[in-house]
mmCIF file of the C-alpha atoms, coordinates in Angstrom:
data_MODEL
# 
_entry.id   MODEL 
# 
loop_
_atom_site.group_PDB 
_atom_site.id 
_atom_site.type_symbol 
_atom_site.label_atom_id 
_atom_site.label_alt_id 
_atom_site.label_comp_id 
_atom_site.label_asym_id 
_atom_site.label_entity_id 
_atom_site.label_seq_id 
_atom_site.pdbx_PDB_ins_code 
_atom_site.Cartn_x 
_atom_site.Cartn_y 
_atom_site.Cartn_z 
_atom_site.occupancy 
_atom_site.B_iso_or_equiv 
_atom_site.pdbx_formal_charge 
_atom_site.auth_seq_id 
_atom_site.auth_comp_id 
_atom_site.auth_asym_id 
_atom_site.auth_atom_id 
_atom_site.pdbx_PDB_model_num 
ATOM 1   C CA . UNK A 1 1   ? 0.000   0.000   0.000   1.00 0.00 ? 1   UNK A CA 1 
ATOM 2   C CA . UNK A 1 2   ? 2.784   2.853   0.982   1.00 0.00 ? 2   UNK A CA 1 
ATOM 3   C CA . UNK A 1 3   ? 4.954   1.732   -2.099  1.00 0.00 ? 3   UNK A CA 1 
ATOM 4   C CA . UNK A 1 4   ? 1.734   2.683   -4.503  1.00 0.00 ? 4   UNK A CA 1 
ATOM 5   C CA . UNK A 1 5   ? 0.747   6.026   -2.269  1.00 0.00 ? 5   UNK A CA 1 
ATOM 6   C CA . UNK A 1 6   ? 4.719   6.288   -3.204  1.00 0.00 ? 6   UNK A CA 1 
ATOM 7   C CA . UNK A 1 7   ? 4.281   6.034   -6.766  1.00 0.00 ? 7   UNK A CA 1 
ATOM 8   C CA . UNK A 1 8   ? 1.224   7.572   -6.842  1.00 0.00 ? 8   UNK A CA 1 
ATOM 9   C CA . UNK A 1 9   ? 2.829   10.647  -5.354  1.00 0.00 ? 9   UNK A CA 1 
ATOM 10  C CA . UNK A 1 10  ? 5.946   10.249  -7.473  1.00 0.00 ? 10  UNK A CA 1 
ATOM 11  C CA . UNK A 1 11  ? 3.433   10.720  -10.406 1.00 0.00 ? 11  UNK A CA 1 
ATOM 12  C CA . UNK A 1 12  ? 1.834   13.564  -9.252  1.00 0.00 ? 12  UNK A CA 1 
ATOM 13  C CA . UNK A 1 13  ? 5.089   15.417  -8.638  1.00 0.00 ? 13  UNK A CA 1 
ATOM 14  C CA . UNK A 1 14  ? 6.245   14.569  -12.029 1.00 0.00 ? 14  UNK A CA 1 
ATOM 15  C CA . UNK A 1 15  ? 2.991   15.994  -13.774 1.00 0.00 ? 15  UNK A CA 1 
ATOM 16  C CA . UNK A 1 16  ? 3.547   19.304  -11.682 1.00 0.00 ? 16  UNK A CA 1 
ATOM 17  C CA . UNK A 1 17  ? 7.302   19.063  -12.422 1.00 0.00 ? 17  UNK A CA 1 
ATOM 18  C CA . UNK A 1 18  ? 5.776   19.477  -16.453 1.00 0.00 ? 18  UNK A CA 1 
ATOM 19  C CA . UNK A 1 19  ? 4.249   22.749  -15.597 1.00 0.00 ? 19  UNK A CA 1 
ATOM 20  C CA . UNK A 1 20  ? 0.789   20.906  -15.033 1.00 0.00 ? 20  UNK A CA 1 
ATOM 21  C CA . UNK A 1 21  ? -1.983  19.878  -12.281 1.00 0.00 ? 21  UNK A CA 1 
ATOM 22  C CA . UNK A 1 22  ? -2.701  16.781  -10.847 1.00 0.00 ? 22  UNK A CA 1 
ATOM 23  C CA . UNK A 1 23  ? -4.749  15.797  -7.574  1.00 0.00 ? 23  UNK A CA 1 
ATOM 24  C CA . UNK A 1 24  ? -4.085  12.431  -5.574  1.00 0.00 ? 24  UNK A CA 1 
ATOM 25  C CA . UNK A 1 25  ? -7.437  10.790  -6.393  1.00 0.00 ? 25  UNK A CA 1 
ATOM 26  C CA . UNK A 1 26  ? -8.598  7.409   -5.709  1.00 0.00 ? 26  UNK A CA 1 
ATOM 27  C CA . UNK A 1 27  ? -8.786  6.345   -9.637  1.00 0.00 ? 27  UNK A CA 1 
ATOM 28  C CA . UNK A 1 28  ? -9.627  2.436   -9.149  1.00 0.00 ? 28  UNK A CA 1 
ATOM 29  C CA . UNK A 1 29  ? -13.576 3.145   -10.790 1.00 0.00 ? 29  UNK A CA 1 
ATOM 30  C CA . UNK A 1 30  ? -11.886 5.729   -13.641 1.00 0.00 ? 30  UNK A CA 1 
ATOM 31  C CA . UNK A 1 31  ? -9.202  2.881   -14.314 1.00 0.00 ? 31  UNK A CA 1 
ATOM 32  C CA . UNK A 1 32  ? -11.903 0.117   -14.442 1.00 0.00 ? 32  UNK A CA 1 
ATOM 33  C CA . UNK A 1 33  ? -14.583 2.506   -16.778 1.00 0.00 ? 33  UNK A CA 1 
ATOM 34  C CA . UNK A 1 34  ? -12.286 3.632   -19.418 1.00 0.00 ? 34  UNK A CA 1 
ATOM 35  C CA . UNK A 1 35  ? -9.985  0.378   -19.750 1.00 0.00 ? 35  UNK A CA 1 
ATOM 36  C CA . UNK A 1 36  ? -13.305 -1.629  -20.676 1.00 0.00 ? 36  UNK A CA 1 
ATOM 37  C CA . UNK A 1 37  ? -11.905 -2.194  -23.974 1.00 0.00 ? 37  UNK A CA 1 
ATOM 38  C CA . UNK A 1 38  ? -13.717 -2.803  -27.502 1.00 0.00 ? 38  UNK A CA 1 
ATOM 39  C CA . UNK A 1 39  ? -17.678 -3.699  -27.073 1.00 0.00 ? 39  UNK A CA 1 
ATOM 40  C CA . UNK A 1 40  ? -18.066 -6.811  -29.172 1.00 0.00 ? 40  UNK A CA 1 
ATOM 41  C CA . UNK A 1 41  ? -21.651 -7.050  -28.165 1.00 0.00 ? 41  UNK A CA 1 
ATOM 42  C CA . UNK A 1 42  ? -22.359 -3.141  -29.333 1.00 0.00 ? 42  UNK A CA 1 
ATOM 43  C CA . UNK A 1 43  ? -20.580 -3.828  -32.447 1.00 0.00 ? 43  UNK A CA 1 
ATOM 44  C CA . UNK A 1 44  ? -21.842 -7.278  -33.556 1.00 0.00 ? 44  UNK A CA 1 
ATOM 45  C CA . UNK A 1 45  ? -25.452 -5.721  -32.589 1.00 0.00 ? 45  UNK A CA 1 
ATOM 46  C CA . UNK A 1 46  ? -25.486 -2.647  -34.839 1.00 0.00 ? 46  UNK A CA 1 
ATOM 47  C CA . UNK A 1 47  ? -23.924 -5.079  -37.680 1.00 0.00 ? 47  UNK A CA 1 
ATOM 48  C CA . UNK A 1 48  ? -26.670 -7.182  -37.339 1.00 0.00 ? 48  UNK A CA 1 
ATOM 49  C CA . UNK A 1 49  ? -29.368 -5.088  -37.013 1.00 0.00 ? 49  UNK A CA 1 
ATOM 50  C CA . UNK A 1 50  ? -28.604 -2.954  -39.492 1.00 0.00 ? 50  UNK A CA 1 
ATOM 51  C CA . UNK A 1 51  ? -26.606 -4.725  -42.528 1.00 0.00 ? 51  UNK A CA 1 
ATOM 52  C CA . UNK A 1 52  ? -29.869 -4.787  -44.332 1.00 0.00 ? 52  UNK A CA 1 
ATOM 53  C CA . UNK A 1 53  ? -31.345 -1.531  -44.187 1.00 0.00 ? 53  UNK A CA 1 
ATOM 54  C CA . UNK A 1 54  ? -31.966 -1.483  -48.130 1.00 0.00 ? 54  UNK A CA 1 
ATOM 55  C CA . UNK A 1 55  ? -32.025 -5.163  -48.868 1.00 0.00 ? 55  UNK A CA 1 
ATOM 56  C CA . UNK A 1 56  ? -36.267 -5.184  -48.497 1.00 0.00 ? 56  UNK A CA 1 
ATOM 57  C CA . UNK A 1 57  ? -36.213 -2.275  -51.228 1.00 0.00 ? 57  UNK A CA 1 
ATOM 58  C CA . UNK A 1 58  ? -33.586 -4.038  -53.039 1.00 0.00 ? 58  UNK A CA 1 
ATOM 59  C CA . UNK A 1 59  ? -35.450 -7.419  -52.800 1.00 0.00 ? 59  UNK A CA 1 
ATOM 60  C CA . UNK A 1 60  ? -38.478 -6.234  -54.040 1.00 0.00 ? 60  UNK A CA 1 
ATOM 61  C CA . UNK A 1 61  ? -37.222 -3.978  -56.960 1.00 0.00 ? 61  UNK A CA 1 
ATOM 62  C CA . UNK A 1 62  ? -38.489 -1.123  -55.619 1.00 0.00 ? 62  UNK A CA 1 
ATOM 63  C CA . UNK A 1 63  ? -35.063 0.806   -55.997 1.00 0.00 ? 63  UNK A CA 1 
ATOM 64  C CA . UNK A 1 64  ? -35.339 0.510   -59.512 1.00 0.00 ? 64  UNK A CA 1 
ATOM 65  C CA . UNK A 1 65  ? -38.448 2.544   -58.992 1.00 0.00 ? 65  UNK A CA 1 
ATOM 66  C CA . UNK A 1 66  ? -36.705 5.056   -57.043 1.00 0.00 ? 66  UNK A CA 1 
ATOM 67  C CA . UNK A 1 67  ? -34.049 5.582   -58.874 1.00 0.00 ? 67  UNK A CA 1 
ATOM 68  C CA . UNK A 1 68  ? -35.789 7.128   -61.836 1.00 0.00 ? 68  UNK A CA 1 
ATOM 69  C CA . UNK A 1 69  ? -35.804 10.295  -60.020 1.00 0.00 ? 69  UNK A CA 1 
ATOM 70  C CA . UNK A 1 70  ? -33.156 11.669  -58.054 1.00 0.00 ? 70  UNK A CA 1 
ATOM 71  C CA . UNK A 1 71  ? -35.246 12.961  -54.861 1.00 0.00 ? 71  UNK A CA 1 
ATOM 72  C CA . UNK A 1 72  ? -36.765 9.676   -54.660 1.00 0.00 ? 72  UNK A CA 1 
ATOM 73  C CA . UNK A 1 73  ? -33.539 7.645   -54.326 1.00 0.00 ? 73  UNK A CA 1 
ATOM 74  C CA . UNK A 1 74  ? -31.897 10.630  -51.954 1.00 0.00 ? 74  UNK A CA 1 
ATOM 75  C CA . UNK A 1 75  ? -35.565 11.176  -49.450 1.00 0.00 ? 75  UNK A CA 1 
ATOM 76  C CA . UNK A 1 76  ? -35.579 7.110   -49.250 1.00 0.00 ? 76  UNK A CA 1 
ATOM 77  C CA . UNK A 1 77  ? -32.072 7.068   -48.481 1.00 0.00 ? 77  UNK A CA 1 
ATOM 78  C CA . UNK A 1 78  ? -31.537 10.008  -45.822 1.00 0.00 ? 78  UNK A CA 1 
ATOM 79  C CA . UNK A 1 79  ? -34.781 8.362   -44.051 1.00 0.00 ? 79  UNK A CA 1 
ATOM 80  C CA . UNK A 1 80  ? -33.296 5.197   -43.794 1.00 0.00 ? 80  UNK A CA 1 
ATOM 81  C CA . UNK A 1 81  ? -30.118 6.780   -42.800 1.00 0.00 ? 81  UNK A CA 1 
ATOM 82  C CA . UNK A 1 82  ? -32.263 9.450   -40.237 1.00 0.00 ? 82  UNK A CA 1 
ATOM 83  C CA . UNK A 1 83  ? -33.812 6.672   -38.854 1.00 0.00 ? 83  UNK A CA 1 
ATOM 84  C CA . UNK A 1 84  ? -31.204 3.669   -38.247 1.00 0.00 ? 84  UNK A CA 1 
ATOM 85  C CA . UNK A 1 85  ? -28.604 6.538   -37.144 1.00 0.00 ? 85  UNK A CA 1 
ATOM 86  C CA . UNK A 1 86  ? -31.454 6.991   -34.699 1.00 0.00 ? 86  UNK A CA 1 
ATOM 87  C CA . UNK A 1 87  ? -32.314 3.697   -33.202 1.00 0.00 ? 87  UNK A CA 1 
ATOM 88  C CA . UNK A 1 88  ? -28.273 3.197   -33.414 1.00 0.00 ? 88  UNK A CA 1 
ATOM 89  C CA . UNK A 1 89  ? -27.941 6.207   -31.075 1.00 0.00 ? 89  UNK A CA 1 
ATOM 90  C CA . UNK A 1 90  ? -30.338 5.074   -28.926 1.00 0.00 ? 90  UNK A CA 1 
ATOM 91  C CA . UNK A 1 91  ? -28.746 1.262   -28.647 1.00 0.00 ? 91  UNK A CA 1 
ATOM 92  C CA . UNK A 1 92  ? -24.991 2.820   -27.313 1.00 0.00 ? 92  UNK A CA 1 
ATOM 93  C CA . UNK A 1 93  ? -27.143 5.284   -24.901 1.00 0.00 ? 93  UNK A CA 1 
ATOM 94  C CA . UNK A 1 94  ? -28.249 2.118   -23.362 1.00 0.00 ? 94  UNK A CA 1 
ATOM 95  C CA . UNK A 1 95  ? -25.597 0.390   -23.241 1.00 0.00 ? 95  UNK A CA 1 
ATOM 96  C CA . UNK A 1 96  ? -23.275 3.432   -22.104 1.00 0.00 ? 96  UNK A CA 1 
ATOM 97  C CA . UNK A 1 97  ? -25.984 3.711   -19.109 1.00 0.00 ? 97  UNK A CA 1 
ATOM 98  C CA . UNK A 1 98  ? -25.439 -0.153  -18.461 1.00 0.00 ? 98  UNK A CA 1 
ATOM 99  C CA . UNK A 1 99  ? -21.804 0.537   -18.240 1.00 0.00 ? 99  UNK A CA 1 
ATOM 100 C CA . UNK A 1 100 ? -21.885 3.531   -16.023 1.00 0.00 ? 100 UNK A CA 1 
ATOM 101 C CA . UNK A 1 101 ? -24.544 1.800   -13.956 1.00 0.00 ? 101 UNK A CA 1 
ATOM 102 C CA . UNK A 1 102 ? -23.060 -1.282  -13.295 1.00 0.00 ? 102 UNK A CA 1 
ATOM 103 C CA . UNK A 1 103 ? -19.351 0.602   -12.539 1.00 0.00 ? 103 UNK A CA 1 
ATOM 104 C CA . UNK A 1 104 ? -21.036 2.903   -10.344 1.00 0.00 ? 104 UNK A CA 1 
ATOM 105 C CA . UNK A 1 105 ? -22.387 0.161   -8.242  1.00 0.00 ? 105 UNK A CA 1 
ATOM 106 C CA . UNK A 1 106 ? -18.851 -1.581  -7.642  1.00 0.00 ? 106 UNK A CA 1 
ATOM 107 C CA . UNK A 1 107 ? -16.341 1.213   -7.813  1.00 0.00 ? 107 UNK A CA 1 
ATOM 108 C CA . UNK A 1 108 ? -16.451 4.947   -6.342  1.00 0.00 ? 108 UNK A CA 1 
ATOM 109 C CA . UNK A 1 109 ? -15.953 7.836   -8.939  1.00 0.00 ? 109 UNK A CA 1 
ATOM 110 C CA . UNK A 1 110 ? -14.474 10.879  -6.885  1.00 0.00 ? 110 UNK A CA 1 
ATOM 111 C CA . UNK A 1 111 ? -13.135 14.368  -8.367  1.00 0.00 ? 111 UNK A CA 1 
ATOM 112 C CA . UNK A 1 112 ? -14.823 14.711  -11.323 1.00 0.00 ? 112 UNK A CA 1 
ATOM 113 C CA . UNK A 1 113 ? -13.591 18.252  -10.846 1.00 0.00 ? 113 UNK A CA 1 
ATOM 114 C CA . UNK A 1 114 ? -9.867  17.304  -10.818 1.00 0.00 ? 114 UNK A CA 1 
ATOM 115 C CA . UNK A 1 115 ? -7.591  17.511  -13.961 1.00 0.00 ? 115 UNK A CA 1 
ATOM 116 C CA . UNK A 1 116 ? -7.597  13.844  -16.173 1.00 0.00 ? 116 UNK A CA 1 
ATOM 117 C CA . UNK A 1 117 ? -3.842  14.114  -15.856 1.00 0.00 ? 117 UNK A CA 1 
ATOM 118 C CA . UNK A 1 118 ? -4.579  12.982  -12.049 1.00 0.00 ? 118 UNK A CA 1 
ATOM 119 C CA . UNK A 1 119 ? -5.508  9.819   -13.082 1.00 0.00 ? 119 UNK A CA 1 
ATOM 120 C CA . UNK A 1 120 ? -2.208  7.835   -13.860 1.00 0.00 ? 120 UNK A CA 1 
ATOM 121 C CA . UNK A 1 121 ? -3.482  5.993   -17.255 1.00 0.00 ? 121 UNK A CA 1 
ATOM 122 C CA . UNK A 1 122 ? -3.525  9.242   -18.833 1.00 0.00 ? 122 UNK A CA 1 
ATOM 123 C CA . UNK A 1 123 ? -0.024  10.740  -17.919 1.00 0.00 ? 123 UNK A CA 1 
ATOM 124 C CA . UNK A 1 124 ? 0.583   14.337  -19.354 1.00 0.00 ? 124 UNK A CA 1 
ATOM 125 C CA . UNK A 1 125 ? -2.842  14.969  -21.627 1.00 0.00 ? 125 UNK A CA 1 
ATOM 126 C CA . UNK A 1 126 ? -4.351  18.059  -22.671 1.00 0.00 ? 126 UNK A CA 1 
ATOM 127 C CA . UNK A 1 127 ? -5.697  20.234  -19.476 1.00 0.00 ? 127 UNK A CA 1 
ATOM 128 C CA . UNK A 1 128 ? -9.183  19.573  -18.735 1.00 0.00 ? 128 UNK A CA 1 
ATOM 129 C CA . UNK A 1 129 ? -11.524 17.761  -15.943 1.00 0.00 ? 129 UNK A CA 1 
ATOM 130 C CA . UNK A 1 130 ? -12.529 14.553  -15.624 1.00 0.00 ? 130 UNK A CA 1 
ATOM 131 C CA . UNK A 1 131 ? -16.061 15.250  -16.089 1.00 0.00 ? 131 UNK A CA 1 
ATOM 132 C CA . UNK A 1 132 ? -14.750 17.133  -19.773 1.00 0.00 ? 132 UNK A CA 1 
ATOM 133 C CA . UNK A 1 133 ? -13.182 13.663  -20.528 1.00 0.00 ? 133 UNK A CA 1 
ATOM 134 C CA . UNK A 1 134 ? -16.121 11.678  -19.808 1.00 0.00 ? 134 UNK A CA 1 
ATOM 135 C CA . UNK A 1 135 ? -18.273 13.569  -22.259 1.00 0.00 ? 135 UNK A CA 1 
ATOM 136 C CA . UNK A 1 136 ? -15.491 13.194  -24.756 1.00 0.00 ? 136 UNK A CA 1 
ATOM 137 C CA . UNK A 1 137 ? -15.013 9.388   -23.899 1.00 0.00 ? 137 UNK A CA 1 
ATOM 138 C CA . UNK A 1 138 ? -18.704 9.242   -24.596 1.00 0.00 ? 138 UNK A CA 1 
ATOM 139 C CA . UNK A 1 139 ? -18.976 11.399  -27.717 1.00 0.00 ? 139 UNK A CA 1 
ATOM 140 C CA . UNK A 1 140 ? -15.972 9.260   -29.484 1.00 0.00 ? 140 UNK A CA 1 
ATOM 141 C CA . UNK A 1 141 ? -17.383 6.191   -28.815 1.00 0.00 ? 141 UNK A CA 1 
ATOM 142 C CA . UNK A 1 142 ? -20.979 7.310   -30.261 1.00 0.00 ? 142 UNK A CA 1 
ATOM 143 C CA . UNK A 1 143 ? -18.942 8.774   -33.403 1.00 0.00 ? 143 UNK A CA 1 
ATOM 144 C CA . UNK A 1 144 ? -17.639 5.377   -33.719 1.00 0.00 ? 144 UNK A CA 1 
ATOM 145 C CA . UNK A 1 145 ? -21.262 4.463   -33.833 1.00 0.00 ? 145 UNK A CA 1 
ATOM 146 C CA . UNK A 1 146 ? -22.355 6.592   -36.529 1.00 0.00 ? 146 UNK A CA 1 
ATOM 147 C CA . UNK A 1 147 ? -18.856 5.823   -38.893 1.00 0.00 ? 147 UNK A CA 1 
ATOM 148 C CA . UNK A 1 148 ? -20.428 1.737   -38.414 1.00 0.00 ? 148 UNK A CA 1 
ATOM 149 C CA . UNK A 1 149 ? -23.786 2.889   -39.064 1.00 0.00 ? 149 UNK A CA 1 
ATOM 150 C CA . UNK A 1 150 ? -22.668 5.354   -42.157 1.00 0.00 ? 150 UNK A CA 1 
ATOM 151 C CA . UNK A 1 151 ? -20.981 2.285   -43.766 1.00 0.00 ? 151 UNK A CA 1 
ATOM 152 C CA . UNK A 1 152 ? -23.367 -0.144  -42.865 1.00 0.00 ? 152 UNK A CA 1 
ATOM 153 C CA . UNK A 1 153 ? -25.870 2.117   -44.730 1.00 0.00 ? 153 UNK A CA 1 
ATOM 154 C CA . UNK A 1 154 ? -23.841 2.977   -47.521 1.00 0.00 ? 154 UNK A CA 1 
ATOM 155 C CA . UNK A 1 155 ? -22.484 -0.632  -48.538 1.00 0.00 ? 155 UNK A CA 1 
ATOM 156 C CA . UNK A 1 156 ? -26.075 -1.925  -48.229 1.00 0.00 ? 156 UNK A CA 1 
ATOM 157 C CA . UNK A 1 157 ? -27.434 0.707   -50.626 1.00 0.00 ? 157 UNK A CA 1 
ATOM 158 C CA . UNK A 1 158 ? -24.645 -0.428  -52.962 1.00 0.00 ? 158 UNK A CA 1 
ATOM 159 C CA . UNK A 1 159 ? -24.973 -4.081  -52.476 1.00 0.00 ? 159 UNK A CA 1 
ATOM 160 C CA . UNK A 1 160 ? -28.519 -5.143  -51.291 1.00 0.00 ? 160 UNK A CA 1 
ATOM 161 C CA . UNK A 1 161 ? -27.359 -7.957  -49.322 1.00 0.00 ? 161 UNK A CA 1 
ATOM 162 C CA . UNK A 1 162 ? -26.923 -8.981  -45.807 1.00 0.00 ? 162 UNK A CA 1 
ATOM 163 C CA . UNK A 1 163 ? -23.905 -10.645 -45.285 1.00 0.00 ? 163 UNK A CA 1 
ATOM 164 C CA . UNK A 1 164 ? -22.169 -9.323  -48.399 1.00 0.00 ? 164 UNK A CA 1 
ATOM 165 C CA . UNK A 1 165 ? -22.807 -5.781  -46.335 1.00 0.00 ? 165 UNK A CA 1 
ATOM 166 C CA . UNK A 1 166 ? -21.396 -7.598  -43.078 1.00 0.00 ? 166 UNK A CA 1 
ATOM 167 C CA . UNK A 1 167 ? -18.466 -9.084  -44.316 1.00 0.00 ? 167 UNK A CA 1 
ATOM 168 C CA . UNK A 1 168 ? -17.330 -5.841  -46.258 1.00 0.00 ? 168 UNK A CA 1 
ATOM 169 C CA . UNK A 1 169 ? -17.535 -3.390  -43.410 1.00 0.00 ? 169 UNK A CA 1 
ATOM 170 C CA . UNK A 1 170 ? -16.331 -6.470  -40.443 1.00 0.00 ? 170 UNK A CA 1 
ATOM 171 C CA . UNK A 1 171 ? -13.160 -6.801  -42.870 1.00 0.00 ? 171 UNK A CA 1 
ATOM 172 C CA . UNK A 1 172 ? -12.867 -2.871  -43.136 1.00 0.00 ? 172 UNK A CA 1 
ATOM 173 C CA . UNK A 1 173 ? -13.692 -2.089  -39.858 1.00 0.00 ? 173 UNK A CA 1 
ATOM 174 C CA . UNK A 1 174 ? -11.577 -5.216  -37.599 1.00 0.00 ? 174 UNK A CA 1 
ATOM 175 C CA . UNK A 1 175 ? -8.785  -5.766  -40.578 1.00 0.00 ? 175 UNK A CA 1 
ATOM 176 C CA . UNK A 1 176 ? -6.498  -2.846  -39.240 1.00 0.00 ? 176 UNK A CA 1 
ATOM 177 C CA . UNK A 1 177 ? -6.709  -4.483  -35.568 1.00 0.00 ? 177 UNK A CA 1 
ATOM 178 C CA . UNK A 1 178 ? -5.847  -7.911  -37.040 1.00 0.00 ? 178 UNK A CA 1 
ATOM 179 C CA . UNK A 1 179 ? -2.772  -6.568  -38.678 1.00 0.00 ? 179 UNK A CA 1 
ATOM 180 C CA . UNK A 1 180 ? -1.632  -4.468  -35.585 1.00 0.00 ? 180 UNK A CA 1 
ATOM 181 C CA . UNK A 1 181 ? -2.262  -7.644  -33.266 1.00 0.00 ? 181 UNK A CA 1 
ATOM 182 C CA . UNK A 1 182 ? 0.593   -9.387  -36.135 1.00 0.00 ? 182 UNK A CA 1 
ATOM 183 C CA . UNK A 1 183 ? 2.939   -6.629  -35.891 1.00 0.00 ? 183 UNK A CA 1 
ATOM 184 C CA . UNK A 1 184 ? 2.030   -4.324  -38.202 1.00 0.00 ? 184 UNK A CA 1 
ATOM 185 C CA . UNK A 1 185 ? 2.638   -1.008  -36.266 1.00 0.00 ? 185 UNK A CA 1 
ATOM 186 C CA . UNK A 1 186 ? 1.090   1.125   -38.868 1.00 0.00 ? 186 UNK A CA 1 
ATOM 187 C CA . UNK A 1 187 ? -2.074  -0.697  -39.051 1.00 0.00 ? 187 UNK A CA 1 
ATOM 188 C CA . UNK A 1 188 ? -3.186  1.551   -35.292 1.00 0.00 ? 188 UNK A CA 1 
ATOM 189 C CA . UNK A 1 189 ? -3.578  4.604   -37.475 1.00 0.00 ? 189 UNK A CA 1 
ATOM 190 C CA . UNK A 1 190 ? -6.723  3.338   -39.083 1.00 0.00 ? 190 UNK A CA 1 
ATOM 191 C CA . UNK A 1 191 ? -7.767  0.174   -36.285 1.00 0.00 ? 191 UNK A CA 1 
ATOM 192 C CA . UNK A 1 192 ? -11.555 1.279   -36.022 1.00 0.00 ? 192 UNK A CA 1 
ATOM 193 C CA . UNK A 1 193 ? -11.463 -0.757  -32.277 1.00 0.00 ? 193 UNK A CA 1 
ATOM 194 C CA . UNK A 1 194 ? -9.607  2.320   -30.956 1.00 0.00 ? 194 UNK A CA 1 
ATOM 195 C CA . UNK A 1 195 ? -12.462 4.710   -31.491 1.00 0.00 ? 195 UNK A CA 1 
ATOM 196 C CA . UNK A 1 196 ? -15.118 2.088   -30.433 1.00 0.00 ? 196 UNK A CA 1 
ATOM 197 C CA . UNK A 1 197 ? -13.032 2.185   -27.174 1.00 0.00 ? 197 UNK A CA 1 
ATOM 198 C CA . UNK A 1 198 ? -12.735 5.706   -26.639 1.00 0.00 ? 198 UNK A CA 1 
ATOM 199 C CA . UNK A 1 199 ? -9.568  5.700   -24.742 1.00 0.00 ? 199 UNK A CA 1 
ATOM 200 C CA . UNK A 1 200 ? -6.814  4.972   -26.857 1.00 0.00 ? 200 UNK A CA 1 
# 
């Protein structure tokens, strides 16, 4: 226990040293909230759910129909778009309130006032709260959402089909993570699983 208040105030000390803040909070919840890692279930959910947004319109030629005229094909698509973007939204504010729910019940969440920099994971980051990093924690993670839910709705347009829309954006979307997990050191730049995580 002394050896971590130790490094704990070691840490502190060194974040001052740089000319910034940094409070000795108790960051075991913080820790435990924002090293969750990439939501499988969240992502395998909006793939599912929403691979085949256009394949009923596609199935049933009525596309063909609507792309006669321009408005028709661009008021059926921006509805579709409007409203999965929608229900999409609404399926990470659920599970975002599961998350914060079931943390809150097993951790304690102090000093939401207090720079991020106070909380060790973060070392020497821009200055703001921890309550200013939550919201952008949160707000990253739902613009991973609607980048899944953009292609999801694009590729289907294009292709009409379920898993031919699934398979395209899981190999865009998890590819980049596959080739940093072999070594590829490049491939973080454009691994999708970092913005679903919001942290990294």
């Amino acid at each position: 226990h002394f050896a971590r208040i130790e490094n704990r105030r070691d840490y502190i000390l060194s974040v001052q040293a740089a000319g910034k803040d940094a409070y000795f909070v108790y960051d075991t919840g913080w820790n435990t909230l924002f090293n969750q890692g990439f939501d499988y279930l969240l992502y395998g959910l909006v793939l599912l759910l929403f691979a085949g947004v256009f394949a009923n319109e596609i199935r049933g030629g009525i596309h063909n129909i609507l792309k006669a005229t321009g408005k028709g094909r661009w008021r059926l698509f921006l509805a579709k778009y409007a409203a999965v973007l929608t229900l999409a939204t609404v399926l990470f504010a659920a599970f975002t309130a599961i998350d914060l729910n079931a943390a809150m019940k097993s951790f304690e969440f102090p000093a939401w006032d207090a720079p991020v920099q106070s909380l060790t994971m973060f070392g020497s980051q821009p200055s703001m709260t921890v309550a200013q990093f939550v919201a952008l924690w949160i707000s990253v993670k739902w613009l991973a959402v609607v980048l899944l839910v953009t292609a999801l709705t694009g590729i289907s347009l294009l292709s009409g089909k379920v898993l031919n829309t699934m398979a395209i954006v899981a190999t865009v979307t998890l590819m980049p993570f596959l080739l940093r997990r072999f070594g590829l050191v490049v491939a973080q730049y454009f691994d999708f699983t970092y913005l679903l995580e919001g942290t990294s």
